[in-house]
C-alpha positions in Angstrom: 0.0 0.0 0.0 2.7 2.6 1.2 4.5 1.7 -2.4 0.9 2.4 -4.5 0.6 5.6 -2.8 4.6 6.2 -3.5 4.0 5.5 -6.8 0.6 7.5 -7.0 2.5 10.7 -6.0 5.9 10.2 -7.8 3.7 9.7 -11.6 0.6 12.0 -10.6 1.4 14.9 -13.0 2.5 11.7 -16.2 0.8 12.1 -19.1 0.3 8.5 -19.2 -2.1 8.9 -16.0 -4.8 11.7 -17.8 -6.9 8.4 -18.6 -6.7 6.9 -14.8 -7.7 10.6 -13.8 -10.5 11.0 -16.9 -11.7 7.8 -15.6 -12.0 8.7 -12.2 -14.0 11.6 -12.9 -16.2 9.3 -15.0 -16.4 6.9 -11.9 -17.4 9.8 -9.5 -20.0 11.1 -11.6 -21.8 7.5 -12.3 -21.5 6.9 -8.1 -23.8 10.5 -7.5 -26.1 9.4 -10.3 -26.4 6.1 -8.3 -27.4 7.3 -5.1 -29.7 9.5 -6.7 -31.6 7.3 -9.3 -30.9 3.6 -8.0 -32.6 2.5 -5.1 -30.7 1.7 -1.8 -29.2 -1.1 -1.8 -28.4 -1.9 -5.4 -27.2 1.6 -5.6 -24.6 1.3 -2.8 -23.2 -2.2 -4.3 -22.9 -1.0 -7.5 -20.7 2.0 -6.7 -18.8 -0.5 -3.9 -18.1 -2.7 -7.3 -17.1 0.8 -9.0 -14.5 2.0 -6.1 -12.9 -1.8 -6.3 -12.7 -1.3 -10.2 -11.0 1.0 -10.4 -8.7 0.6 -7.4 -7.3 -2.6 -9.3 -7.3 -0.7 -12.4 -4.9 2.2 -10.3 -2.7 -0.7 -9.2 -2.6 -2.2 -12.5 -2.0 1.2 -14.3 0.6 2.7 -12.2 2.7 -0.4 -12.1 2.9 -0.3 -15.8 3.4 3.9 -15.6 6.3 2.7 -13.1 7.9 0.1 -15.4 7.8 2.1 -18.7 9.5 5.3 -16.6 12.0 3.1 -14.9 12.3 1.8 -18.8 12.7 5.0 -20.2 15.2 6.3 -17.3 17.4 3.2 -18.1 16.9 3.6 -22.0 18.3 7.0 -21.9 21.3 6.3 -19.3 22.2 3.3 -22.1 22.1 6.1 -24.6 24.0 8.9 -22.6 26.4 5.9 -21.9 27.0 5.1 -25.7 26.9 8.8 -26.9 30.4 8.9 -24.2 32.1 6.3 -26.0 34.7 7.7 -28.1 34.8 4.3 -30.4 31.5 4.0 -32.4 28.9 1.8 -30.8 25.2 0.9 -32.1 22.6 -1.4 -29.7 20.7 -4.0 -31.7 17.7 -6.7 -30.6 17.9 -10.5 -31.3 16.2 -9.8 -34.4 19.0 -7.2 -35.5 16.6 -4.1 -35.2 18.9 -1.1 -34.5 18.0 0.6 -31.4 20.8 2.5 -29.9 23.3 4.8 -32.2 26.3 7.0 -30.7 27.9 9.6 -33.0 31.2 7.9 -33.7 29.3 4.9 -35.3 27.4 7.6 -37.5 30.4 9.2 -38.6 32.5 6.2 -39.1 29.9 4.4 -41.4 28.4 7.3 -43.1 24.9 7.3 -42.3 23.0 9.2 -39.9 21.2 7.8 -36.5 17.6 8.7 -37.7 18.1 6.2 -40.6 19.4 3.4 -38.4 17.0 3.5 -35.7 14.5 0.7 -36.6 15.9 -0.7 -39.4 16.8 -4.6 -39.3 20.0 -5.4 -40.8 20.5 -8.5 -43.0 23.3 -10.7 -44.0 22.2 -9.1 -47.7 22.8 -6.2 -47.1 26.6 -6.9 -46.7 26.9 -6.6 -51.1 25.0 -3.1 -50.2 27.0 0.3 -52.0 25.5 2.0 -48.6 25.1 -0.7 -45.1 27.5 -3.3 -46.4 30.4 -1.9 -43.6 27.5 -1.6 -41.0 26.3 -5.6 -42.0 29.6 -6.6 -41.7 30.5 -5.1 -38.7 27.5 -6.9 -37.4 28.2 -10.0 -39.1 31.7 -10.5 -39.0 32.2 -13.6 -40.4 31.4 -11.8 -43.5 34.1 -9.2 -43.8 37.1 -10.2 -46.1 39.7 -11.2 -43.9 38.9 -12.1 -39.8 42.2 -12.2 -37.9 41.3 -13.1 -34.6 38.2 -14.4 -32.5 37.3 -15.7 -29.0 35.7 -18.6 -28.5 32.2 -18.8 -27.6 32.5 -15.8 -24.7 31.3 -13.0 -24.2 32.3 -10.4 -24.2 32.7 -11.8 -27.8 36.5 -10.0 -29.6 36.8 -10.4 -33.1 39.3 -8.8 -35.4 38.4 -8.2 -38.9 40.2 -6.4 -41.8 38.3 -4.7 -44.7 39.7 -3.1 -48.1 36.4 -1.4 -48.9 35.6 1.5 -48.9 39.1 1.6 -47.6 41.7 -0.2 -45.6 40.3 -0.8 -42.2 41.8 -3.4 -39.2 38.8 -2.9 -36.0 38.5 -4.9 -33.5 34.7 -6.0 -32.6 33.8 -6.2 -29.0 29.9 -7.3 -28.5 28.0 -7.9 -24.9 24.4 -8.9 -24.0 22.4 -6.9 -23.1 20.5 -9.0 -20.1 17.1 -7.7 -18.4 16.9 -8.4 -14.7 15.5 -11.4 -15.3 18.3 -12.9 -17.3 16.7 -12.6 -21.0 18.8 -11.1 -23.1 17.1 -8.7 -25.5 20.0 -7.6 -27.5 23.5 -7.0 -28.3 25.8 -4.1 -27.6 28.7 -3.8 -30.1 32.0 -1.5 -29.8 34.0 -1.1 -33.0 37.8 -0.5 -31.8 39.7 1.1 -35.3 43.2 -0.5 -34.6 44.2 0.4 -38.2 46.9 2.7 -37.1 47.9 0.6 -33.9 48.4 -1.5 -36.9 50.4 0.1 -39.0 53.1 1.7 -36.3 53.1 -2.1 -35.0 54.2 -3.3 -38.3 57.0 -0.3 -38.7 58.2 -1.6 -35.4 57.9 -5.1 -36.6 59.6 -4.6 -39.8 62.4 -2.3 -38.0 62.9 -5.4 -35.9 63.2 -8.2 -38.8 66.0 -5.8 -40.8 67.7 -5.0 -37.8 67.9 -8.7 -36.9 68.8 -10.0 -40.3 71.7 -7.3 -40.2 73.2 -8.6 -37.4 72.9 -12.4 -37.8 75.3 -12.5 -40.7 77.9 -10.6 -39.3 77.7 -12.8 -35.8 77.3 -16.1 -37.5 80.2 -14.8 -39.6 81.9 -14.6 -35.8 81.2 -17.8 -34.4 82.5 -19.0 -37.3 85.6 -17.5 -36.7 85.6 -18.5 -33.2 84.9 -21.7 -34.0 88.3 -22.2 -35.7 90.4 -20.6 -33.6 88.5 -23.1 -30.8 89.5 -26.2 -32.8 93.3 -25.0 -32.6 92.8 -24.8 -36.7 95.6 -21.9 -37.0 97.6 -23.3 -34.4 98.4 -23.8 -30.6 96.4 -21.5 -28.0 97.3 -20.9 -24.1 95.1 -22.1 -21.7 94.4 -17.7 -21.4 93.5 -17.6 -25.1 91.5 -21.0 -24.6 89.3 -19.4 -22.1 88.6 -15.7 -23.6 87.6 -17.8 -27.3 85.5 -20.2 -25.2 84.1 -17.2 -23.2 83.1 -15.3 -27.1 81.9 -18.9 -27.9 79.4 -18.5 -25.1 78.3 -15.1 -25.3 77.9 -15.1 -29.2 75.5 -17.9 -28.8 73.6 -15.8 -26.9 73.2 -13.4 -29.2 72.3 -15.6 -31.7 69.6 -17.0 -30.0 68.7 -13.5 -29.0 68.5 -12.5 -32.6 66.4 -15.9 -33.8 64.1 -14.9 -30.7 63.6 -11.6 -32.0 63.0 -13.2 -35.6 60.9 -15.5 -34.4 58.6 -12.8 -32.5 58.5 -10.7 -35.9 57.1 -13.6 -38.0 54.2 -14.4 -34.9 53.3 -10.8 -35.3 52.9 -10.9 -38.4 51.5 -14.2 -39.2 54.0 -16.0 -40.9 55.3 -17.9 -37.9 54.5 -21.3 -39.9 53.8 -24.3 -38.4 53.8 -27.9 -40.2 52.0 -30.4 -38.2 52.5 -33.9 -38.2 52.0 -37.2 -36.0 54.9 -37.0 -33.5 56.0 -38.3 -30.2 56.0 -35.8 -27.3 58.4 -38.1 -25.2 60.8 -38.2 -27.8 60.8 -34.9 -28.3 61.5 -34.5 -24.1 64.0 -36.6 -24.1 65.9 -34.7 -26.9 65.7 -31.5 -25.0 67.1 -33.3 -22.1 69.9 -34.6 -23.9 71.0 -31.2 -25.5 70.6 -29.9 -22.3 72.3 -32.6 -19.9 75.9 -30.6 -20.5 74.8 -27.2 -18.8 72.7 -28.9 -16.2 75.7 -30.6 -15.1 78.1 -27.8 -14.8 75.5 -26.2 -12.0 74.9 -29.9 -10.2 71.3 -29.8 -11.5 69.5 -33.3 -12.2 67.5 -33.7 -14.9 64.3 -35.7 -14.2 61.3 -37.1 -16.5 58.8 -38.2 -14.9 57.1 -40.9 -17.9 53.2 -41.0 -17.8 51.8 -43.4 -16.1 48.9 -44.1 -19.0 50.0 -44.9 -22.8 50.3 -41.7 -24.6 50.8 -42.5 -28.4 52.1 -40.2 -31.1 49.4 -37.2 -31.8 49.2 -34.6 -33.8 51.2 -31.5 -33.4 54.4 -29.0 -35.2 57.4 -31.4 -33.8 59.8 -28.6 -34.0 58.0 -25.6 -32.4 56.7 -28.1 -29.3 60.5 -28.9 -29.0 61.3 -25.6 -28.7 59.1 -24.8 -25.8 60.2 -27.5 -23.9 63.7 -26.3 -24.7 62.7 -22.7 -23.6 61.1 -23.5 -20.2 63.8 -26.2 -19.5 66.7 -23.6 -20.4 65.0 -21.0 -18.0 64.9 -24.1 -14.9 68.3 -24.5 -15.2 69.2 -20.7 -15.7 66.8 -19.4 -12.8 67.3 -22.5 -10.2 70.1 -22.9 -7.4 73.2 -25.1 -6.9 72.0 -28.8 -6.9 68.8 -27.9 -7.6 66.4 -30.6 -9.9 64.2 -29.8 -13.5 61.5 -32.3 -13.3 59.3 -32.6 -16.1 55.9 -34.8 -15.7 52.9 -36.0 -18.3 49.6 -36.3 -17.1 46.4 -36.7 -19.2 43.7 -34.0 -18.2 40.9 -35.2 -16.9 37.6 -35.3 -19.2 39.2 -33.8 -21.8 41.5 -34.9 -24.8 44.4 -32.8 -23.5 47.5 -33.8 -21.8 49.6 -31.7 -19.5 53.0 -31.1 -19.6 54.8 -29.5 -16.2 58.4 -28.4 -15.8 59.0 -27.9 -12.8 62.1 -26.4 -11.0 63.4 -25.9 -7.5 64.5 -22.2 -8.2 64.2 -18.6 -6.3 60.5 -18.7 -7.7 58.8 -15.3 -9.1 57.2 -12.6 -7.6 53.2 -12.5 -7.3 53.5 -9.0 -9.0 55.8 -10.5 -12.0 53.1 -13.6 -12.5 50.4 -11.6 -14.3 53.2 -10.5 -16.9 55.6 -13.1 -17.5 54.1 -14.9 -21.3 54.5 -10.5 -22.3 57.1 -9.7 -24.7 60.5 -8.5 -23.7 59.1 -8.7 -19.5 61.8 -9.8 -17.5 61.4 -10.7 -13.7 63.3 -8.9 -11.0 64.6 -12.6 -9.7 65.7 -13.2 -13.7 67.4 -9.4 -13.7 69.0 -10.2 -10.8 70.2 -13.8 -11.3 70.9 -13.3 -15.1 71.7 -10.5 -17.4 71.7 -12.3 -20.5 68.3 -12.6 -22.2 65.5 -9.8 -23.6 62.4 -11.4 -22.1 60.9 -13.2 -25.5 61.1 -17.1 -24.5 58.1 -17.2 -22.7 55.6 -14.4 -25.1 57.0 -17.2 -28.0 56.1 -19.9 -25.6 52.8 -18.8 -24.9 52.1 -18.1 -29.4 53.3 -21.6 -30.0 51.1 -23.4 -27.1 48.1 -20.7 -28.1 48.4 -21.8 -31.8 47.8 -25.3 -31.3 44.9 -25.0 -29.1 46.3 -25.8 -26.1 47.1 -22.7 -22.7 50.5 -22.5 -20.9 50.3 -20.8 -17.0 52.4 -21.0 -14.4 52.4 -21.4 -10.2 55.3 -19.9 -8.5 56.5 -18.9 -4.7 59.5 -16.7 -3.9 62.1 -19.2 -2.6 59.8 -22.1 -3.4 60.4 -22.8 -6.9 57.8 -22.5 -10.3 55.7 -25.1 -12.0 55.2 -24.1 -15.6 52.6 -26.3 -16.9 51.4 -26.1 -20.7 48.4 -28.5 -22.3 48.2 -29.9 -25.7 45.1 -31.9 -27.5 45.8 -35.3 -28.6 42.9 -34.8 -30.3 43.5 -33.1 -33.8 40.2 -31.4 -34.1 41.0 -29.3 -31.2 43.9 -27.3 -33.2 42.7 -24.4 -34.4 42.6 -23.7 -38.3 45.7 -22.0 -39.2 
C-alpha cells in the first residue's frame, strides 16, 4: 500500500495517467447518479463494485506507468552511456533491429542515427554500396579477412580487416544486453579502429626483422671464426687464449639466440610464424631437449628428471619442432633461474575429461614474484629474480612460448612462490580437431 501511494505521487502529473484521472472523474459522476436514481441497496453495491474497479485498475496502471518510466530512465542512461564512447557503438535486438546509435558509429559508417534506428540489418545487405560496412560489422564472419576471434564468450572479440571503402583493421567487442530477469534482449557492439595501432606495429615489426637480419650475418660470420680458432685450426692457443675464445663462444650464442628470438617474434606478429603439423612423439621430443641440455645442467649440479606418464600416450598430432622448442625454452629457464644442486622435473599427465594432456616443468628455483606472474608470457618482460640472477636474455622465450602453445589449441600458466620454486605447466590436445585452423 505505502508503495501504491509512493508510486501515485511520484507519476501523478504523467501524461500516461490523464486516462486513470479521466476515468475517475467518470467513476465519480456514475456513483452521485447512483445514489440519486438507484434504489438503496443496489445503488450502494454497485458504486462498492465501481470504487474496487477502479482501485485494481490504479494498481494495474501505475505499475505499468512505473515500469515504462524506470524503462525510459534506463533507455536513456544506455544512450548517454553510448553517446560517451569515443569508439562507435550501435545497440541491436535479437532480431537485428537497430535501437541505440552514438555519433562515432554515425560518422565512421556514413549514415546518420535517424536512418538506423528501426531498421533490421541482414546478411544481404553486406553486397549493399551504402550498409555493407554496417552488415559486416555486425556480421563479422562476412568481412574479407577475420584475424582473430574468442571462442564462444562474451564479451565476444573479433578482429576483422576490410579493403572497402578503404583499408580498415577494427576490432569488434559485443555484450548482451541482459534484463533483470536474465533474458537477453540484445546486443551491444563496440567497433575499436586498430588500423593505425596496426600500422606503427608493423613499422616496429619490420624495423625489428631488418635489424635482426643485419646482425645475424655478421655474428654467424663470428662464431665462425671462433669456432676455428677453438678447434686450434691456426695453431696452438694458451690455456688464457683458450678461455677468452670459449668465453666469445658462449656469449655469441647468446646473441644468436637473442637475434632468432627476435626473428621468431617478428614472423608471430605478423602471421607468418608457420607451423607444419605432423604425428609426433612428445616423449621423444622431451628426451631430446634433455639430452642437448644434460651438459649445462651438469656444470651447475642440476639433475635432470622425467617423470614418464603413467597411461600410454601415443604419437598425436602437433608442429614437432616448435613443441620442441618450448620444452627447450622452459627447461633452459629451470636450469638458468634455479640454485646449486637444484632438480628440473618434467611430468605428463592426461587432463581429466578432456583430450588434453599436461606437460609440467618444474624447478626448485628462487620462484617469481606475485607481481611478476600476471606478466611473464608479455614480450620482452623480464622478472626482477631473472634481472638479478641473469643478465643475459631480452624477455621473448616465454611471449614465444605462450604463441606456439596458443596456436595449437592448447594454454601455458604457471604457479610460483618466492624461494619455493615454479611449475610451468602447458596442455596440448591429442585430439587433432581441437587445433585451431591456421
Amino acid at each position: 500500500m505505502f508503495k501504491f501511494f509512493q508510486n501515485l505521487k511520484k507519476h501523478s502529473s504523467s501524461p500516461q495517467l490523464l486516462p486513470f484521472w479521466f476515468l475517475g472523474g467518470l467513476i465519480i459522476a456514475q456513483m452521485v447518479f447512483n445514489v440519486l436514481w438507484i434504489i438503496w441497496p443496489l445503488n450502494w453495491l454497485i458504486n462498492i463494485a465501481l470504487i474496487i474497479f477502479y482501485l485494481v485498475m490504479a494498481v494495474v496502471l501505475l505499475g505499468a506507468v512505473d515500469r515504462a518510466s524506470r524503462l525510459d530512465l534506463e533507455r536513456n542512461q544506455i544512450n548517454a552511456m553510448i553517446s560517451s564512447i569515443n569508439d562507435p557503438a550501435i545497440s541491436y535486438t535479437e532480431n537485428f533491429e537497430i535501437i541505440l546509435v552514438n555519433k562515432a558509429m554515425e560518422k565512421f559508417i556514413g549514415i546518420s542515427k535517424k536512418e538506423l534506428l528501426g531498421k533490421n540489418i541482414t546478411p544481404e545487405l553486406s553486397n549493399d554500396a551504402r550498409y555493407g560496412l554496417l552488415s559486416k560489422l555486425i556480421f563479422p564472419s562476412l568481412a574479407p579477412v577475420v584475424l582473430e576471434k574468442s571462442v564462444d564468450l562474451y564479451p565476444e572479440k573479433i578482429k576483422v580487416k576490410f579493403y572497402q571503402p578503404k583499408e580498415l583493421i577494427v576490432e569488434i567487442i559485443t555484450t548482451k544486453v541482459i534484463d533483470e530477469k536474465g533474458k537477453t534482449y540484445g546486443f551491444l557492439r563496440i567497433i575499436h579502429d586498430l588500423t593505425q595501432e596496426e600500422v606503427l606495429r608493423k613499422t616496429q615489426s619490420d624495423f625489428v626483422t631488418i635489424v635482426a637480419h643485419q646482425l645475424r650475418t655478421p655474428l654467424s660470420g663470428l662464431s665462425w671464426i671462433l669456432e676455428i680458432l677453438a678447434k686450434k685450426d691456426m695453431g696452438s692457443l694458451t690455456l688464457e687464449q683458450e678461455k677468452l675464445i670459449d668465453d666469445g663462444r658462449k656469449a655469441m650464442q647468446e646473441s644468436l639466440k637473442t637475434v632468432e628470438d627476435l626473428l621468431n617474434v617478428a614472423q608471430i606478429e605478423e602471421g607468418r610464424f608457420g607451423f607444419q603439423f605432423s604425428m609426433a612423439n612428445v616423449e621423444k621430443i622431451i628426451e631430446n631437449v634433455f639430452i642437448k641440455f644434460e651438459p649445462v645442467a651438469k656444470m651447475d649440479d642440476i639433475k635432470l628428471v622425467f617423470h614418464r606418464p603413467e597411461f600410454q600416450l601415443k604419437p598425436f598430432v602437433m608442429d614437432p619442432l616448435r613443441i620442441k622448442l618450448v620444452v627447450e625454452i622452459l627447461v633452459d629457464n629451470a636450469i638458468k633461474y634455479n640454485v646449486k644442486n637444484g632438480d628440473v622435473r618434467i611430468r605428463i599427465n592426461p587432463l581429466e575429461g578432456k583430450p588434453f594432456i599436461l606437460i609440467s616443468v618444474e624447478d626448485t628455483g628462487a620462484g617469481i614474484s606475485r607481481e611478476d606472474l600476471s606478466r611473464l608470457f608479455t614480450k620482452f618482460f623480464r622478472s626482477k629474480a631473472a634481472l638479478k640472477g641473469q643478465t643475459s636474455g631480452i624477455g621473448l622465450g616465454l611471449y614465444l612460448a605462450k604463441n606456439i602453445i596458443d596456436r595449437h589449441g592448447g594454454k601455458i600458466w604457471v604457479k610460483s612462490a618466492l624461494g619455493r620454486g615454479s611449475i610451468f605447466t602447458f596442455s596440448l590436445p591429442i585430439d587433432p580437431d581441437y587445433i585451431p585452423s591456421q
